[in-house]
DRENDO-1510 file (C-alpha; in Angstrom, 1 decimal, always signed):
<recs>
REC; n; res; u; v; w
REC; 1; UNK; +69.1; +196.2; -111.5 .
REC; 2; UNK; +72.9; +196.5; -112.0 .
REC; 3; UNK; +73.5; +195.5; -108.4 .
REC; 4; UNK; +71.5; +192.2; -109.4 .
REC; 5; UNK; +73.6; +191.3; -112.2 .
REC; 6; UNK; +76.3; +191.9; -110.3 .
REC; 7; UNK; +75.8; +190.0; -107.4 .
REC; 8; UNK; +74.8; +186.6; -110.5 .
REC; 9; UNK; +77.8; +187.5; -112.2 .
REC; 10; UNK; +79.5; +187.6; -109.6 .
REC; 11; UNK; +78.7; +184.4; -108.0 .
REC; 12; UNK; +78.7; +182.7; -111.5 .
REC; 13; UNK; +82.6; +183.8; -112.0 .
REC; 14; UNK; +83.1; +182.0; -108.3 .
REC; 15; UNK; +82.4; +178.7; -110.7 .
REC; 16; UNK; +84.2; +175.6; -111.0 .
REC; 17; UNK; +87.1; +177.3; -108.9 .
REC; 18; UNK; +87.1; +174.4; -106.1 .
REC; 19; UNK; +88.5; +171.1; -106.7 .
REC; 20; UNK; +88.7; +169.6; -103.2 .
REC; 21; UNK; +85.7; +168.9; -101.5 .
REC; 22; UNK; +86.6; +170.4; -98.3 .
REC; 23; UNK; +83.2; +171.7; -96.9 .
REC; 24; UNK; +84.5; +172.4; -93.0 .
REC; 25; UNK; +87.1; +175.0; -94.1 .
REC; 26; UNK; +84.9; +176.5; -96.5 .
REC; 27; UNK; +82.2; +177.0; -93.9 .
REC; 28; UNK; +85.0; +178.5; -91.6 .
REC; 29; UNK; +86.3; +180.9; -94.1 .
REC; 30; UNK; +82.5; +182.2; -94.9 .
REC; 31; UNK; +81.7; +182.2; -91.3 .
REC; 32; UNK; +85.0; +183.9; -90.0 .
REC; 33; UNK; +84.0; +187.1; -92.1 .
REC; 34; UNK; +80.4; +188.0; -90.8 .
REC; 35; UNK; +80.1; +190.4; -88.2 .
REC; 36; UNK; +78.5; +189.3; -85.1 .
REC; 37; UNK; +75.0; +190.6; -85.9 .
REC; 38; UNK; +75.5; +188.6; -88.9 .
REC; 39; UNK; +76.6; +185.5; -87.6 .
REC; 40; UNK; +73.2; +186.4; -84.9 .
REC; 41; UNK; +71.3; +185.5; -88.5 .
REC; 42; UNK; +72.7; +182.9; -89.9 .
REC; 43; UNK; +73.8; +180.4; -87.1 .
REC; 44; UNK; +70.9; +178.2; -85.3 .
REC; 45; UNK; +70.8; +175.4; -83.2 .
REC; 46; UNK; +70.8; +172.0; -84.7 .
REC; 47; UNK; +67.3; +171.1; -83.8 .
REC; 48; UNK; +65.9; +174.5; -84.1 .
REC; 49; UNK; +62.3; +174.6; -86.0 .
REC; 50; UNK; +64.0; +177.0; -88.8 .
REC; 51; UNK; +65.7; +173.8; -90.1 .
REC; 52; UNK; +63.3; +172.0; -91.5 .
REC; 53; UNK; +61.0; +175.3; -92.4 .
REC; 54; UNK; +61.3; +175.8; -96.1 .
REC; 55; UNK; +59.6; +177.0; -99.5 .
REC; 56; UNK; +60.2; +177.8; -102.9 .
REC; 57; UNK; +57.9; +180.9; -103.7 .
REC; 58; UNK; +59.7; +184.4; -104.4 .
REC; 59; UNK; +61.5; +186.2; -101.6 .
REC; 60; UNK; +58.0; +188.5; -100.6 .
REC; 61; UNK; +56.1; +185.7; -100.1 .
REC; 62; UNK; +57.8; +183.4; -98.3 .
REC; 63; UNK; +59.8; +184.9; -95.0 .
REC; 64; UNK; +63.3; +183.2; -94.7 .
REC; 65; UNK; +65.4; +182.2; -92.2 .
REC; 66; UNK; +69.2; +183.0; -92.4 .
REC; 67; UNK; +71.3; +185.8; -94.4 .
REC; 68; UNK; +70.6; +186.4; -97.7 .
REC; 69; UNK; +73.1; +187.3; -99.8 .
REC; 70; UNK; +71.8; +191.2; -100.1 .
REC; 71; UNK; +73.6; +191.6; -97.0 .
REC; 72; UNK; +76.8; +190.4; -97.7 .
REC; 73; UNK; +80.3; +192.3; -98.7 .
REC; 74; UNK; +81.6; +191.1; -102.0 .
REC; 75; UNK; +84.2; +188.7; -100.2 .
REC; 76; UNK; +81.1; +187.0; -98.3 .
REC; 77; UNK; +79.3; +186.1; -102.0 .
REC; 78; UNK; +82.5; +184.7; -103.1 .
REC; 79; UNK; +82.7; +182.8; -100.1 .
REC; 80; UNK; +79.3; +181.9; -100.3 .
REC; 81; UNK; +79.2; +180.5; -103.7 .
REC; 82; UNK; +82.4; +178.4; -103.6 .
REC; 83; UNK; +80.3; +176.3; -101.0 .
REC; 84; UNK; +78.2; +175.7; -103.0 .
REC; 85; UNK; +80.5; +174.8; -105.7 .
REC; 86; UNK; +82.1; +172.3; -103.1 .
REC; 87; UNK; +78.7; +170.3; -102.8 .
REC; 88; UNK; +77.1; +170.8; -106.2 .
REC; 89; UNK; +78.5; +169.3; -109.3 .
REC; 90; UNK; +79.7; +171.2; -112.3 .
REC; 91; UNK; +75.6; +170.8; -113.7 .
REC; 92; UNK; +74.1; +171.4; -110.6 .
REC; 93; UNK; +75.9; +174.8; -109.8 .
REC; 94; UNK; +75.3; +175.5; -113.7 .
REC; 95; UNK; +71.4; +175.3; -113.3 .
REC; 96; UNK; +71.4; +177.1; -110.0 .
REC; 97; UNK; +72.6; +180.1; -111.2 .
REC; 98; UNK; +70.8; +179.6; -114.0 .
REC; 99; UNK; +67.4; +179.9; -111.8 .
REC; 100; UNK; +68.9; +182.5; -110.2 .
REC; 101; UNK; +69.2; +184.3; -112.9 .
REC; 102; UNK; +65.7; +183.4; -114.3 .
REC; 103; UNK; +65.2; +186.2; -111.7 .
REC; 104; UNK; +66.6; +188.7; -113.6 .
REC; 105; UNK; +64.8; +188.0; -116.8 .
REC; 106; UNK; +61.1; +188.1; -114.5 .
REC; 107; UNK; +62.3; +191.6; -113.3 .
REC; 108; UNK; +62.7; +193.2; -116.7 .
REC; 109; UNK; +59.5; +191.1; -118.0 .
REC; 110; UNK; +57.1; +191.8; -114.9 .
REC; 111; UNK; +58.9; +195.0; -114.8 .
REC; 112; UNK; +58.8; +195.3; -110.6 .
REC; 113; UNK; +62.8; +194.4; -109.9 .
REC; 114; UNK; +61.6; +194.8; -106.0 .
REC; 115; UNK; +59.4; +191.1; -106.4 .
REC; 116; UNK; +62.1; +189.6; -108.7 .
REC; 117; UNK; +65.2; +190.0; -106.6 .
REC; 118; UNK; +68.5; +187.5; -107.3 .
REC; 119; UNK; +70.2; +189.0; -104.3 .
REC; 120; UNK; +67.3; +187.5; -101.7 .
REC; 121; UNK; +69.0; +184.5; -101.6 .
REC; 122; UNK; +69.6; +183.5; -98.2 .
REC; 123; UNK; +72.1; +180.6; -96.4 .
REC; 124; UNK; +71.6; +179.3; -92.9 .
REC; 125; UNK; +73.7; +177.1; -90.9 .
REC; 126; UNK; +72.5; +174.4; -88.0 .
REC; 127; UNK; +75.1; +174.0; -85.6 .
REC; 128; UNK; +78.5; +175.4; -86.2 .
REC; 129; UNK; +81.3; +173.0; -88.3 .
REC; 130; UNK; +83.8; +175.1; -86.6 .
REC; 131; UNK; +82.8; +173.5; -83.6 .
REC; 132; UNK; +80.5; +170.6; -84.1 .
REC; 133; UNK; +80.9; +167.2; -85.5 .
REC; 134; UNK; +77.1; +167.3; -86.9 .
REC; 135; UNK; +76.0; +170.0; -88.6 .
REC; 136; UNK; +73.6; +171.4; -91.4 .
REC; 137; UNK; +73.8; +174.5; -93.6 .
REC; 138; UNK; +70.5; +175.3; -96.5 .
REC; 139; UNK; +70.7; +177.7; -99.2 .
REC; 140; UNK; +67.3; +179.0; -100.5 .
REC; 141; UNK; +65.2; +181.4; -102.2 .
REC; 142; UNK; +62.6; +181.1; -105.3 .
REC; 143; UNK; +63.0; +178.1; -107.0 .
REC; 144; UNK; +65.9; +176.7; -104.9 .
REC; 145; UNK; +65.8; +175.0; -101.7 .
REC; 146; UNK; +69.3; +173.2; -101.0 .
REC; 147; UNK; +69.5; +171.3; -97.5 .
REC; 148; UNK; +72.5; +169.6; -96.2 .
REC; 149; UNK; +73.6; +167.4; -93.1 .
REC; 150; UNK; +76.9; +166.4; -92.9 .
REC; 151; UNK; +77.9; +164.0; -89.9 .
REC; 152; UNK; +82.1; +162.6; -90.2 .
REC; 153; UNK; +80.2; +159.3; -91.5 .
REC; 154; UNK; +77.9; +160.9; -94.4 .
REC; 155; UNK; +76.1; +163.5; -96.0 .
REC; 156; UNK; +72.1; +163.9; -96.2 .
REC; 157; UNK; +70.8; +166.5; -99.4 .
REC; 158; UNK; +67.3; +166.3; -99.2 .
REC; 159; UNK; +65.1; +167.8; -99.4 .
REC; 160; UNK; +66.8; +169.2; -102.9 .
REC; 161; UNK; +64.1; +171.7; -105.0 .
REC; 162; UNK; +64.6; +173.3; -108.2 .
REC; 163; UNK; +62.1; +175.3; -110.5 .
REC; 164; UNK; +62.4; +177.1; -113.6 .
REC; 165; UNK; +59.8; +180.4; -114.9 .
REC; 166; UNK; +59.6; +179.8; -117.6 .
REC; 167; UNK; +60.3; +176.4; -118.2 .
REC; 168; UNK; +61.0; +176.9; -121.8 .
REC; 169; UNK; +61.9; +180.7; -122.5 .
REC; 170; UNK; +59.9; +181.9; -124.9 .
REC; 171; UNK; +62.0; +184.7; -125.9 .
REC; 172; UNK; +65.6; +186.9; -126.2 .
REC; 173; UNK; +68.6; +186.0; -127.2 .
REC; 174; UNK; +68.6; +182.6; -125.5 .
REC; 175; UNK; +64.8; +181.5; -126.7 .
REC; 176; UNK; +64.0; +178.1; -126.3 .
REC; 177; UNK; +66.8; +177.4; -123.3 .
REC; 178; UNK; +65.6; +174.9; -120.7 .
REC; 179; UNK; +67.1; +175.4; -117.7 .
REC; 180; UNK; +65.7; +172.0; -116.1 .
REC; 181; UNK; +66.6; +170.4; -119.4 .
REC; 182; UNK; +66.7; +167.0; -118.1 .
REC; 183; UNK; +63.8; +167.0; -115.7 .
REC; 184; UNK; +61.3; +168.1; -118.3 .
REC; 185; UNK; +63.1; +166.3; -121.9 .
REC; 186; UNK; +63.7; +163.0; -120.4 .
REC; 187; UNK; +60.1; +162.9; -118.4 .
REC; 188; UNK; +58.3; +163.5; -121.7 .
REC; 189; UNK; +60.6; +160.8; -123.9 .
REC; 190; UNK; +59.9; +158.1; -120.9 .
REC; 191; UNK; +55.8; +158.8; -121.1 .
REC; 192; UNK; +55.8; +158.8; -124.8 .
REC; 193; UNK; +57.9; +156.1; -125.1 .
REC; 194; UNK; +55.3; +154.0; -123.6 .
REC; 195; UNK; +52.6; +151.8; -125.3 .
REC; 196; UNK; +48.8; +152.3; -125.3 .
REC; 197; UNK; +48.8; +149.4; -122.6 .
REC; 198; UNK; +51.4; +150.8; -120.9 .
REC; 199; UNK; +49.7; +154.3; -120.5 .
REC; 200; UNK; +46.7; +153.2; -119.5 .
REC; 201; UNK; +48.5; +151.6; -116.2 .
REC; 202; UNK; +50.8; +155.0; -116.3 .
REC; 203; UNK; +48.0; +158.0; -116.7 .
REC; 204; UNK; +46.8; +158.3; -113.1 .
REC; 205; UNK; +44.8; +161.3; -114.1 .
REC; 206; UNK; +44.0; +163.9; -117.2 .
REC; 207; UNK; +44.4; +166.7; -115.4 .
REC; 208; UNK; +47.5; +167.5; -113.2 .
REC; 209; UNK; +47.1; +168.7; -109.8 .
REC; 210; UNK; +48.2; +172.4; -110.0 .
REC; 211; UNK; +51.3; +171.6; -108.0 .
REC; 212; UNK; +53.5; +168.9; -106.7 .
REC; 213; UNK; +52.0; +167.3; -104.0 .
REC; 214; UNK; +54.3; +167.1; -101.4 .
REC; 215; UNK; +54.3; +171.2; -101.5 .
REC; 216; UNK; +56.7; +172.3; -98.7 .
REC; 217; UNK; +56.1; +169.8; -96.1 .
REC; 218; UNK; +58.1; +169.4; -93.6 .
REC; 219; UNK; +57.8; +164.9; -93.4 .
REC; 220; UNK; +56.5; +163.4; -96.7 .
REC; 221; UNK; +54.5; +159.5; -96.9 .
REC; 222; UNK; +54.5; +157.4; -99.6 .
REC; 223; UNK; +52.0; +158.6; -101.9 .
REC; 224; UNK; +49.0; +156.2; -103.6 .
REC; 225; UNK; +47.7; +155.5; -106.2 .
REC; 226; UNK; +50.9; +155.1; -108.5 .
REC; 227; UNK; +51.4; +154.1; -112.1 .
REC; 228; UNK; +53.5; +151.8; -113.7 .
REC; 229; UNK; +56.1; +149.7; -112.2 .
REC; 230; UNK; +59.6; +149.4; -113.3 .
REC; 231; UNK; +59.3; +146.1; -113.9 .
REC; 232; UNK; +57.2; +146.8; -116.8 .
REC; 233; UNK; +59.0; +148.7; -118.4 .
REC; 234; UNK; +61.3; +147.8; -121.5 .
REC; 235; UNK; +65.0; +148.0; -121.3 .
REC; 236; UNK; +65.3; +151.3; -122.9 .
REC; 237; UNK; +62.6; +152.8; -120.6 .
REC; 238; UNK; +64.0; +151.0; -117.7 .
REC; 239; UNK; +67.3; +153.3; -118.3 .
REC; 240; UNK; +64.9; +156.3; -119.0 .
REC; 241; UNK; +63.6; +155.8; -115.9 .
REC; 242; UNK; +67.4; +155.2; -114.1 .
REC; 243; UNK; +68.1; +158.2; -116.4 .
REC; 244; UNK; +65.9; +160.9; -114.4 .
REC; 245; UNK; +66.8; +159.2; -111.1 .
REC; 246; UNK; +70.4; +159.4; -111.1 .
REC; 247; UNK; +70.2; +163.2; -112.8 .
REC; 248; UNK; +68.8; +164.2; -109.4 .
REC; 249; UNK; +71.8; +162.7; -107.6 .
REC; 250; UNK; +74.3; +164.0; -110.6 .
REC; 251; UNK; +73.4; +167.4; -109.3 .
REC; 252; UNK; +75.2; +167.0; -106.9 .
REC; 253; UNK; +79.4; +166.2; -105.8 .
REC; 254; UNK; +80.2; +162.1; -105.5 .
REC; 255; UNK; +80.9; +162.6; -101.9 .
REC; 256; UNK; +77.4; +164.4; -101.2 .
REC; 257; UNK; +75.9; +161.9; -103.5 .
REC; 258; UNK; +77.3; +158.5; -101.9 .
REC; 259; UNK; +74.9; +158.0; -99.1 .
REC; 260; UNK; +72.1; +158.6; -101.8 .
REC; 261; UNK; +73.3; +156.3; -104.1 .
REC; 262; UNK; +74.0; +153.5; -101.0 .
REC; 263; UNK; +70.5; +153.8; -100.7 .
REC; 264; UNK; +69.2; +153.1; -104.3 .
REC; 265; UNK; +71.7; +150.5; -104.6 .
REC; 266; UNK; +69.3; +148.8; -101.7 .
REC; 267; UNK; +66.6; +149.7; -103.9 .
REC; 268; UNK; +63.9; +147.2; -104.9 .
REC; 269; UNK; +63.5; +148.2; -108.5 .
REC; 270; UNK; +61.1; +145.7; -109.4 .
REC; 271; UNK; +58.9; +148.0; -107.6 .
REC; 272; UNK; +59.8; +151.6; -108.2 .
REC; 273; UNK; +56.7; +153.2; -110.1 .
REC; 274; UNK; +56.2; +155.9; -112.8 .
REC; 275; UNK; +52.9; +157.9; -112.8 .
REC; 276; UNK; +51.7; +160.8; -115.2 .
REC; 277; UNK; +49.1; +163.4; -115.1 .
REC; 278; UNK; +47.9; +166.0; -117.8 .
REC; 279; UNK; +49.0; +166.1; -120.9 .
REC; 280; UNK; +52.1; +164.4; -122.8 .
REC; 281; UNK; +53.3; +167.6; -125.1 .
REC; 282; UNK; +55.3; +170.5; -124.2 .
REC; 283; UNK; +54.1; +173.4; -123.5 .
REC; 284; UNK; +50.8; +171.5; -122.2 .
REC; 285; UNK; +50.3; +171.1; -118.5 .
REC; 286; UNK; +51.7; +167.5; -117.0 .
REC; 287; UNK; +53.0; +166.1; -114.2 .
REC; 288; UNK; +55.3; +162.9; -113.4 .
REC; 289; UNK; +56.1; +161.0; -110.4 .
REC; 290; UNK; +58.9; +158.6; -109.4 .
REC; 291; UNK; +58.6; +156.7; -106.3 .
REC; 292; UNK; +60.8; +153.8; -104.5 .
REC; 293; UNK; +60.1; +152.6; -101.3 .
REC; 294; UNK; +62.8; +155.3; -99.8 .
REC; 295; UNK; +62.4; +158.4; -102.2 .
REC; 296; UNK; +59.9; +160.3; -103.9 .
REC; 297; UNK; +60.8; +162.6; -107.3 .
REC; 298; UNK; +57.9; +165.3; -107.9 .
REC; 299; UNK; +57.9; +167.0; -111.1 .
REC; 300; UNK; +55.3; +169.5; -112.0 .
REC; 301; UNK; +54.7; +171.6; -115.2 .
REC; 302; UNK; +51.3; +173.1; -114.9 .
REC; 303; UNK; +52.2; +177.2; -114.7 .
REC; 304; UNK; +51.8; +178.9; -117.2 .
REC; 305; UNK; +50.2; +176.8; -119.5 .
REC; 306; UNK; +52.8; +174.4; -118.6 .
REC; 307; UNK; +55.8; +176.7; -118.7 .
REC; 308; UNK; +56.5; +176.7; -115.1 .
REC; 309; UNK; +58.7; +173.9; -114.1 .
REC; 310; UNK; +58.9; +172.6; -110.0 .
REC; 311; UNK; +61.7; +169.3; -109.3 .
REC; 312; UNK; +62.1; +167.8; -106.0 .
REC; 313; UNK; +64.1; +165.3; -105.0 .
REC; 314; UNK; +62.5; +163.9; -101.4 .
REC; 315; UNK; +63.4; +160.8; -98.9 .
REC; 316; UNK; +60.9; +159.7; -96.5 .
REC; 317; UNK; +64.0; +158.9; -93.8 .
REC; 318; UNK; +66.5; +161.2; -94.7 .
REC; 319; UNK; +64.9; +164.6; -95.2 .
REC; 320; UNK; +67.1; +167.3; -93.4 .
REC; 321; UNK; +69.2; +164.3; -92.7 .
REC; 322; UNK; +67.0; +163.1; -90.5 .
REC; 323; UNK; +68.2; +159.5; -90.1 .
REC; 324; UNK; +71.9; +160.7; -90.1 .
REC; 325; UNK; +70.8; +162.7; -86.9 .
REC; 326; UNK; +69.3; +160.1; -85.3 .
REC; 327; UNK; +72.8; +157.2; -86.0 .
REC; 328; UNK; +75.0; +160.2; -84.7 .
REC; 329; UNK; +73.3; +160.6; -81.5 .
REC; 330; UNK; +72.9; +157.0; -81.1 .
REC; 331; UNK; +76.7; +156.3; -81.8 .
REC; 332; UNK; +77.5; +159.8; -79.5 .
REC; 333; UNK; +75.8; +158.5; -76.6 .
REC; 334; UNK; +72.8; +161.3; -76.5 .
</recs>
């Protein structure tokens, strides 16, 4: 148990220590401290099938890719946790050690440390930015999946997951903490801000669906059946709405974030719909969905008796920068 702390605390100390985003060098200095066995596990091929494999269940359920941070020296955690610093804003890296440490807290409750591991973290790189002009790196374990491309014209984040067990903590010192604050408060204010005419249009189901729906997939489609359309939405629920979008993009660095936000700036609004399923309390099982014609948010609480939180930000192009990929190797020549 201590060495899991340490490793959290460790990390956690790393924060807010980078103020350049500089994500080539960073990568270097990681990468020119592993071994070569190590660098065997963590380096792939750009357009190897690992890339776009991914999950969000704990560490003995789900067999990942890459080098997790159990098997790193001190100087390799540091390293590992100022990139992440470089790409996720001062919120973002907050809440990911936060989930990580969520870890912690289900070892001492479930009482089996082995399961509930914070050091089975693991980071992969596609390509090599020593070398390469396009390349990708992930960081992932239970409850966080982090996937980014970076070409020399943009960077790609999705697909970006985050969970929370519990949701709400129900006890300890810090009872009542929400790590995915934001995801789950501003959700429930936007739903029971609306009127009875308006949820009628918005409720696409009593019951939520045990999961987000999207799961792990590698591609996602636009998904059917949606609720309400921004359009008919008041002001204030209109910036509700903007509210929850833009927190999954202020999760992130303004440099990582820009292509994103290109994107919703071509946005039809008009047409970018809000659905609900289950339950509109806390603490109850529900379900939200935001969907444009170029991304999808996912948000599902039904764990636990709605306790159990899963966030994913998704984009039906630019998953594992897909579309980034594909204007690089047309521009390249390959």
């Amino acid at each position: 148990m201590k060495k899991l702390f340490y490793i959290f605390f460790l990390g956690w100390g790393w924060s807010f220590a980078q103020n350049t985003f500089d994500p080539i060098n960073l990568a270097s200095e990681l990468l020119n401290t592993l071994s070569v066995s190590q660098k065997n596990i963590v380096l792939f091929a750009i357009d190897a099938p690992a890339k776009t494999r991914w999950h969000y269940l704990p560490h003995d359920s789900f067999a990942r890719e890459g080098l997790p941070l159990s098997e790193m020296n001190p100087d390799q955690i540091k390293k590992t946790f100022a990139l992440l610093d470089n790409f996720l804003s001062e919120s973002g890296y907050d809440q990911m050690q936060q989930i990580i440490d969520l870890e912690n807290y289900l070892a001492v409750v479930e009482n089996n440390p082995t399961k509930r591991d914070s050091s089975k973290y693991y980071i992969a790189f596609y390509g090599n930015p020593q070398k390469d002009s396009l390349w990708s790196w992930s960081f992932e374990g239970h409850h966080i999946s982090l996937n980014f491309t970076i070409t020399p014209k943009a960077i790609s984040f999705a697909p970006a997951f985050w969970g929370s067990n519990p949701g709400i903590l129900p006890d300890g010192p810090d009872k009542g903490k929400i790590v995915l604050k934001n995801d789950h408060n501003l959700g429930l204010e936007l739903v029971n801000s609306l009127s009875p005419k308006q949820r009628i249009v918005t409720l696409i189901s009593s019951k939520t669906y045990g999961e987000i729906l999207t799961s792990n997939q590698e591609d996602v489609q636009f998904i059917q059946n949606n609720g309400i359309s921004y359009s008919k939405l008041k002001t204030p629920q209109q910036q509700l709405l903007r509210n929850i979008v833009y927190h999954h993009l202020d999760r992130m660095e303004k440099p990582v974030s820009k292509k994103t936000r290109q994107l919703l700036d071509n946005e039809n609004w008009e047409e970018i719909t809000f659905s609900w399923a289950g339950k509109t309390e806390k603490l109850n099982p529900h379900y939200y969905r935001i969907q444009g014609q170029n991304f999808l948010i996912e948000y599902d609480n039904s764990q636990n008796n709605g306790n159990h939180i899963h966030a994913v930000w998704r984009e039906f192009e630019g998953d594992f920068g897909k579309d980034l990929i594909r204007e690089h190797y047309l521009r390249e020549g390959h």
